[in-house]
C-alpha positions as CSV (number, residue, x, y, z in Angstrom):
1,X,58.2,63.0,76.5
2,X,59.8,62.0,79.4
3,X,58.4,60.5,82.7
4,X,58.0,63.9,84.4
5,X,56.1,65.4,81.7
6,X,54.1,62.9,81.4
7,X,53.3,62.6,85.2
8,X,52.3,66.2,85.0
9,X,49.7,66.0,82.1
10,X,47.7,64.4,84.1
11,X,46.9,67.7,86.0
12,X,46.3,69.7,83.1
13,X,42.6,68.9,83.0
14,X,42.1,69.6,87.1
15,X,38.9,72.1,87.5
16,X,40.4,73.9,90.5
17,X,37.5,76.0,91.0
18,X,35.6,72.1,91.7
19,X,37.7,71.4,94.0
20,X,37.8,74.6,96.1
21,X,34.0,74.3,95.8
22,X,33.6,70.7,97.8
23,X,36.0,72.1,100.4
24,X,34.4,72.9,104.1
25,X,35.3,76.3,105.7
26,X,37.4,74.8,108.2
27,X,39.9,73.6,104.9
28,X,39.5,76.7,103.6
29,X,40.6,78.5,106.5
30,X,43.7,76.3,106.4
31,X,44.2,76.7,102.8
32,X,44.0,80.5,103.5
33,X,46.6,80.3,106.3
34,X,49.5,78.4,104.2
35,X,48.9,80.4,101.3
36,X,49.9,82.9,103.9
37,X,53.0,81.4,105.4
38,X,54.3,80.6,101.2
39,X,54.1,84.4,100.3
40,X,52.5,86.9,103.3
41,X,52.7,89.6,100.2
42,X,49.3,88.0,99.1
43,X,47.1,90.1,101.5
């Protein structure tokens, strides 16, 4: 396994929906707006 793949599995395991839960609506409101500006399809 090489380095890379090895720095990677430790995000295998990340509860996404956790960590989108303990963010405040001000982060989500920025979240929202890059998601935006990396694909404006996603309306």
């Amino acid at each position: 396994m090489s380095s890379y793949q090895k720095e990677l599995e430790k995000y295998r395991d990340i509860d996404e929906d956790e960590i989108l839960r303990t963010l405040s609506p001000e982060e989500l409101e920025q979240l929202d707006c890059e998601l935006q500006e990396m694909d404006p399809e996603l309306d």
